[in-house]
C-alpha positions as CSV (number, residue, x, y, z in Angstrom):
1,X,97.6,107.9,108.6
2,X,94.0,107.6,108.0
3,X,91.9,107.7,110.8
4,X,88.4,105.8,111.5
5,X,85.5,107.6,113.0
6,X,82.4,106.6,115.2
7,X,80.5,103.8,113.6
8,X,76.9,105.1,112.5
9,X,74.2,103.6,111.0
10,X,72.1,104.3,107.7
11,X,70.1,103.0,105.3
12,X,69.8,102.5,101.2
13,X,67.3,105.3,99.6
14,X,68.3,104.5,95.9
15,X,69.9,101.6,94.5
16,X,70.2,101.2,90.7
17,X,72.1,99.5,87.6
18,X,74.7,101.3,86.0
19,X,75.4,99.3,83.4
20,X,73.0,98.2,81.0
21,X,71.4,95.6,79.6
22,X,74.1,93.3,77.7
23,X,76.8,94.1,79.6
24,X,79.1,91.1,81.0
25,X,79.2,92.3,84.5
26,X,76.8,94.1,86.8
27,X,77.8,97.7,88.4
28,X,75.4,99.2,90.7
29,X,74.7,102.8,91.9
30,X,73.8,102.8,95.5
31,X,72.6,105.8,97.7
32,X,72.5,105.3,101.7
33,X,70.7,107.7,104.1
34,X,73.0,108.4,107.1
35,X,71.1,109.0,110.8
36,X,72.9,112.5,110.7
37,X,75.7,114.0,108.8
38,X,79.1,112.7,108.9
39,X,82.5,114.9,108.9
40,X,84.2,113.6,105.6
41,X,85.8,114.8,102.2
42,X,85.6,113.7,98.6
43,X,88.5,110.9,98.7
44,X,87.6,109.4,101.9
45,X,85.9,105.9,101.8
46,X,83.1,104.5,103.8
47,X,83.6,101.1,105.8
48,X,80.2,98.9,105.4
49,X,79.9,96.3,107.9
50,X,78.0,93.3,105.8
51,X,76.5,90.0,107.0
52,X,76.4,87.4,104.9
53,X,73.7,86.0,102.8
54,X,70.7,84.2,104.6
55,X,70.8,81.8,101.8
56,X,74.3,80.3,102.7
57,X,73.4,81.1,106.6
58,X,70.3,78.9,106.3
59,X,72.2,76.4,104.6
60,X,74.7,75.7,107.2
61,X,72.3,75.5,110.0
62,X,71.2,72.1,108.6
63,X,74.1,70.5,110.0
64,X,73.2,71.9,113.6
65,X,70.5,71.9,116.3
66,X,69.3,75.3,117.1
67,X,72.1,75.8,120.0
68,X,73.8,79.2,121.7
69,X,77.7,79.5,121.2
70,X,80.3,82.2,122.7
71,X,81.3,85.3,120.4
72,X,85.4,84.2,119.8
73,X,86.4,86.9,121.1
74,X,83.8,88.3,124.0
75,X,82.8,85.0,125.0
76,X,79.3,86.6,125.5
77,X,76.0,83.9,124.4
78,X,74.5,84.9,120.8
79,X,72.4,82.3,118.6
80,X,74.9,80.4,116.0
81,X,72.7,81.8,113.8
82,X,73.5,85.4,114.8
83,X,77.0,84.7,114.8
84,X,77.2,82.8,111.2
85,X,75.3,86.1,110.3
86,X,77.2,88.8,111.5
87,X,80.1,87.8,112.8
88,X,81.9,85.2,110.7
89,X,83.8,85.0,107.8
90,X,82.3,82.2,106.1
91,X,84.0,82.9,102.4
92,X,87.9,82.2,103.6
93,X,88.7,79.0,105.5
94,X,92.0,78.3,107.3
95,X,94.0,75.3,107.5
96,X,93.1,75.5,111.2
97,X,89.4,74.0,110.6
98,X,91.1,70.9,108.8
99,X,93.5,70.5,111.3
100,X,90.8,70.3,113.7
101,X,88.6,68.1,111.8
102,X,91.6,65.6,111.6
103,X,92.0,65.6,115.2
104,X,88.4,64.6,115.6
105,X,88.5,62.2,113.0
106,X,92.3,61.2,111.2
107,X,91.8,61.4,107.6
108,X,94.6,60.4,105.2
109,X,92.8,63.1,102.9
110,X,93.3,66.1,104.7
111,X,96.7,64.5,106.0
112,X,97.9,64.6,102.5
113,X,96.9,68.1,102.2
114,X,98.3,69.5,105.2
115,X,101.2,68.2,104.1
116,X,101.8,69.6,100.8
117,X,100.9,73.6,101.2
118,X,100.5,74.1,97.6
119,X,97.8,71.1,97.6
120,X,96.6,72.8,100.6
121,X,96.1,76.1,99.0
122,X,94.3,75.2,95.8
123,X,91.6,72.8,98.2
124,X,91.2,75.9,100.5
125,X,91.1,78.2,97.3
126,X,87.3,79.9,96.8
127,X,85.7,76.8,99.2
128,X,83.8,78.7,102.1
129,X,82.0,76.8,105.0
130,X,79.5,75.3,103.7
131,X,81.9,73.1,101.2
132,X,83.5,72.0,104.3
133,X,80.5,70.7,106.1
134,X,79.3,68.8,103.1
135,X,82.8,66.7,102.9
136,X,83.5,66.1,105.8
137,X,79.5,66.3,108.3
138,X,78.5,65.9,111.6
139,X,82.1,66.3,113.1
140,X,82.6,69.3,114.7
141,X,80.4,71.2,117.1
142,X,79.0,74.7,116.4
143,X,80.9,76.3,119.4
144,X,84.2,74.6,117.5
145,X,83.5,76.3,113.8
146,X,83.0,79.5,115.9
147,X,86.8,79.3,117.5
148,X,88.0,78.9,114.5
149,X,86.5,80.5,111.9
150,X,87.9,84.4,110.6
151,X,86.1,87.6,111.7
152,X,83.9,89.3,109.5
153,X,85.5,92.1,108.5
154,X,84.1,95.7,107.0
155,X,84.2,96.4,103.4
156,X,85.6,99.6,102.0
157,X,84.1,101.6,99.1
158,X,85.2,104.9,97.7
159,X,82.9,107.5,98.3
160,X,81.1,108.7,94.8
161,X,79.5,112.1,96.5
162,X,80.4,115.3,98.0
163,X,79.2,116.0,101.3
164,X,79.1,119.6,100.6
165,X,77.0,119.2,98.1
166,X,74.3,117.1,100.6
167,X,75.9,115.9,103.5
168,X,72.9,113.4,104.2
169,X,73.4,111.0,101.9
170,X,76.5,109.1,100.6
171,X,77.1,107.9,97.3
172,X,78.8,104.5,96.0
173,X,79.5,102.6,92.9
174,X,79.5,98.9,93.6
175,X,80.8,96.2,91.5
176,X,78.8,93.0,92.1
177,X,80.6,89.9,92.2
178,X,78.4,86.7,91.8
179,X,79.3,83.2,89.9
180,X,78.7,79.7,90.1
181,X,81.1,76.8,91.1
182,X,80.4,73.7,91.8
183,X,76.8,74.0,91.5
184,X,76.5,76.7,93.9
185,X,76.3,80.7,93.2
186,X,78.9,82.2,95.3
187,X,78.8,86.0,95.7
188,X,81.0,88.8,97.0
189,X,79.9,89.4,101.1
190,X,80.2,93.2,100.5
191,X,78.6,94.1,96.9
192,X,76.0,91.0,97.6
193,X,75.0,92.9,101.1
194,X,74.5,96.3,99.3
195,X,73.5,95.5,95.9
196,X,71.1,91.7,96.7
197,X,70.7,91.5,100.6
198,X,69.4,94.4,102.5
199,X,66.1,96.4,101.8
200,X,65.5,100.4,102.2
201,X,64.2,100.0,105.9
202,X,67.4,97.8,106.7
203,X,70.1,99.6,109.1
204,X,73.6,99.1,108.0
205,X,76.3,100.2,109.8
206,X,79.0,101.9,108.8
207,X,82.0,104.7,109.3
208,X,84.3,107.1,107.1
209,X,87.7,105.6,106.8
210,X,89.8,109.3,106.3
211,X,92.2,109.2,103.3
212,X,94.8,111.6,104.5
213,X,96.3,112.6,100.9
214,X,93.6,111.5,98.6
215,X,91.9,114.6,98.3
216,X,91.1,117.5,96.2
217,X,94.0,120.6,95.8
218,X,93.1,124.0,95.8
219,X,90.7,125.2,93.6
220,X,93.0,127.0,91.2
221,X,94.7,123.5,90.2
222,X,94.6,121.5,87.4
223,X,93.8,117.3,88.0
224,X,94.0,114.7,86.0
225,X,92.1,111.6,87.1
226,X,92.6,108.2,86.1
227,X,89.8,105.8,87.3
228,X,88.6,102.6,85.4
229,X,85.7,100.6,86.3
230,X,84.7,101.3,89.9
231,X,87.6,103.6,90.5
232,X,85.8,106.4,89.0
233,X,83.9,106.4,92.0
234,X,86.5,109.5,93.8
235,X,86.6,111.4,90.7
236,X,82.5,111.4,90.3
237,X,82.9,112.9,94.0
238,X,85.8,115.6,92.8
239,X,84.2,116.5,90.2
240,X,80.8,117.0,92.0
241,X,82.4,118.9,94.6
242,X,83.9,121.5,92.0
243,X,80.8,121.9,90.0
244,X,79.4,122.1,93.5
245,X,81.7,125.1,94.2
246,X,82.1,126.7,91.2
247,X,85.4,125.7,90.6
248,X,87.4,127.4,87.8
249,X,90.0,124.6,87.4
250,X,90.5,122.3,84.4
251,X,89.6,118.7,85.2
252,X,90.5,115.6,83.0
253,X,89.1,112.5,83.5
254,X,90.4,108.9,81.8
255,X,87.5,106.2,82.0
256,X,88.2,102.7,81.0
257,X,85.6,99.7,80.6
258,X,84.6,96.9,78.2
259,X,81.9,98.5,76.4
260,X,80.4,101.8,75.7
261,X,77.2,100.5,75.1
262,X,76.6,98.4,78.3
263,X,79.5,100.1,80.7
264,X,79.3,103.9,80.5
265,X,78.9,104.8,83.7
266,X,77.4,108.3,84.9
267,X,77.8,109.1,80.6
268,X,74.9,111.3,81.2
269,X,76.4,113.1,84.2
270,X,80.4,113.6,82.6
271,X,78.3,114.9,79.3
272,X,76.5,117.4,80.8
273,X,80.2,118.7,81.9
274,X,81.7,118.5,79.0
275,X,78.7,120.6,77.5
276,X,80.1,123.3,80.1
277,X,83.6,123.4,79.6
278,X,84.2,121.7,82.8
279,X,85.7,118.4,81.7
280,X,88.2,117.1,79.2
281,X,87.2,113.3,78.8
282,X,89.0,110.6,77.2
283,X,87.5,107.2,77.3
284,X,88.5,103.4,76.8
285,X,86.1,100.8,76.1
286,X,88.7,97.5,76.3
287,X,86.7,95.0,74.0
288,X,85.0,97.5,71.5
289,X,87.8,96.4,69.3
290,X,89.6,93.7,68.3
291,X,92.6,94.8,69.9
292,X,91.9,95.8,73.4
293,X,92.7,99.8,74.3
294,X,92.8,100.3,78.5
295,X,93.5,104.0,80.2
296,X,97.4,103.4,80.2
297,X,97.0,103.2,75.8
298,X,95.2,106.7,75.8
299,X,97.4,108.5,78.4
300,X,100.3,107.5,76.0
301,X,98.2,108.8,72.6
302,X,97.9,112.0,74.9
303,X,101.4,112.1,76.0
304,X,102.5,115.7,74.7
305,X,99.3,116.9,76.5
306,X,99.5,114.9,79.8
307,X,102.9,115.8,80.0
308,X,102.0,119.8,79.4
309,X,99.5,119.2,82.3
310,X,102.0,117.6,84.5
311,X,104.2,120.7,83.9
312,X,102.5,123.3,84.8
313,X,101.1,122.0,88.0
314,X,98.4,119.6,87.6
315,X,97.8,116.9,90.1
316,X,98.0,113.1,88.9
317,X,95.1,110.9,90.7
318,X,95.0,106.9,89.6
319,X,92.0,104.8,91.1
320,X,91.3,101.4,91.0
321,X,93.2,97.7,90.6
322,X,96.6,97.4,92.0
323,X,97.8,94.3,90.9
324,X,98.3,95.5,86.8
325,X,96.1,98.6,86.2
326,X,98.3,100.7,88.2
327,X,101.7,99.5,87.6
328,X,101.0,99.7,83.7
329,X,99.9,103.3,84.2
330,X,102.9,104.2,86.3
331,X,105.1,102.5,83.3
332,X,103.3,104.2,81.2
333,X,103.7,107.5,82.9
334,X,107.1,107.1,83.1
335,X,107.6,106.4,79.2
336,X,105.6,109.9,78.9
337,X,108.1,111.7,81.4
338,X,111.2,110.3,79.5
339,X,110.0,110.5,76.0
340,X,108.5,114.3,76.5
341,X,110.8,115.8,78.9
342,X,113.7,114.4,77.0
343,X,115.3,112.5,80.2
344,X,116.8,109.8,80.9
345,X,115.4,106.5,82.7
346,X,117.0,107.8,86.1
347,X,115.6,111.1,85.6
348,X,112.2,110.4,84.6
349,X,112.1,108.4,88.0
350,X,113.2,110.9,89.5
351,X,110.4,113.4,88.3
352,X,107.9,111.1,89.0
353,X,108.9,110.5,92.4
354,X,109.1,114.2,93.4
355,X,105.6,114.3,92.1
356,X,105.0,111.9,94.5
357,X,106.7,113.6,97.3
358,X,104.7,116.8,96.5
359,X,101.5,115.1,96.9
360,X,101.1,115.6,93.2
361,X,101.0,112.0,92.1
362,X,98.2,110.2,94.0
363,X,96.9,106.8,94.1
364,X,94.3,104.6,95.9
365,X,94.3,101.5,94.9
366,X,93.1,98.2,96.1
């Protein structure tokens, strides 16, 4: 069970592209200064509380007088402003605002749509707030969007840094999520925050969310990490942490994004590794070709060896997207078990899961 500490605050001393100029999607580097050290280990994340972006903020306060409301759940006085700021989700909007808005004023419209949930679902899908207000104005009260909007919640990012290696400052890699609809740019609340929002002189608050098994083994053992886009953001810490301490381990690391060019995040930093003997690298850059190669295509090409590793003790780390990364690297793992070891279906299932019961087979996905 992971276990959440005292919130703290800091703020951002670097910030800074990580991919280049060309690239299809921006990735930043960001560096925040903590008020004092906090107790944590490479694997843990950080939980960044966000507000959202003054931009949106400013535009919803055009439909409302400058008025006080109750916090939903403390029922102390703040500003609407304050609250839209900090204390609202304004990006995901529940049936229960259009239910409300039909009490107010009947609508065949949103009749039809609370009718039919599929309907429902594909209105609701990516509108936030402000997309509300402008179809349907000037019927509900600011106290009323308060009661029924969705908390703001924290935003988790794995930590990229290794306290013992400068416990003051904590290191993330952020993906920033920004596009248009509708005429509108709509951004991620969390990498918008960090990456757009705040300045070096603005306190965000934050706390280490403690990933029970996600951490390094014993210095003596063998790892194998496998982190695509953002989820090399652990491994940078693991490995930083055994440069840190001299480890004498072997560390192999699979890194997988569009392009080398534009998306080869800390290249300069894994190179000067590699240069030491300290890192076994094996890299996929998905649309460098005409057929697309992910990390799940080069663990296979390295099967003998992966398996090898896997044999005589090596721990298995995967970072990153849930939904199809993961699973294809788990089939593909599997494949490797069976094919190498010479089992059967059952018993390559069976290996894996022991590696997973031994702590050996890790994963932190999201």
């Amino acid at each position: 069970m992971s276990i959440k500490q005292k919130t703290i605050s800091g703020t951002i001393s670097d910030r800074y592209l990580l991919s280049k100029e060309g690239s299809s999607r921006k990735t930043y580097h960001v560096v925040l200064r903590l008020e004092k050290p906090l107790e944590y280990k490479v694997g843990d994340s950080v939980a960044i509380y966000p507000q959202n972006p003054s931009s949106l903020v400013e535009e919803i306060l055009k439909y409302f007088p400058e008025e006080t409301v109750l916090h939903k759940k403390t029922r102390e006085p703040l500003s609407f402003k304050k609250h839209l700021e900090s204390y609202a989700n304004l990006n995901k909007i529940t049936s229960s605002l259009l239910k409300l808005i039909n009490e107010k004023k009947p609508s065949s419209t949103i009749q039809t749509l609370l009718e039919d949930k599929q309907k429902l679902t594909e209105y609701l899908s990516g509108k936030d707030l402000l997309d509300i207000l402008q179809d349907y104005p000037n019927i509900l009260t600011s106290q009323e969007i308060v009661d029924k909007l969705l908390p703001l919640m924290p935003r988790f990012y794995s930590i990229a840094s290794s306290p013992k290696k400068d416990p003051l400052h904590l290191h993330l890699t952020v993906a920033y999520v920004c596009y248009e609809k509708n005429g509108r740019k709509r951004c991620g609340i969390g990498s918008h925050y960090l990456c757009e929002e705040v300045d070096k002189t603005t306190p965000i608050s934050l706390y280490i969310q403690n990933a029970e098994h996600f951490a390094l083994p014993g210095t003596d053992k063998p790892i194998i990490m496998i982190g695509p886009g953002t989820g090399i953001a652990p491994f940078r810490a693991f490995l930083e942490e055994r440069e840190h301490t001299n480890s004498t381990s072997k560390n192999w690391l699979f890194f997988g994004e569009r392009n080398k060019q534009t998306d080869f995040y800390y290249e300069e930093f894994f190179n000067k590794l590699i240069a030491k003997n300290f890192l076994k690298l094996t890299t996929a850059f998905s649309r460098d070709k005409e057929q697309k190669i992910y990390v799940q295509h080069k663990l296979q090409e390295h099967a003998k060896e992966v398996y090898k590793w896997l044999n005589s003790g090596a721990y298995l780390y995967v970072c990153g997207d849930a939904k199809k990364m993961a699973k294809d690297v788990e089939k593909t793992l599997l494949e490797i078990i069976e094919t190498e070891g010479n089992f059967s279906q059952e018993k390559a299932k069976e290996y894996l899961s022991n590696l997973r019961k031994d702590k050996r087979y890790i994963q932190d996905v999201y």
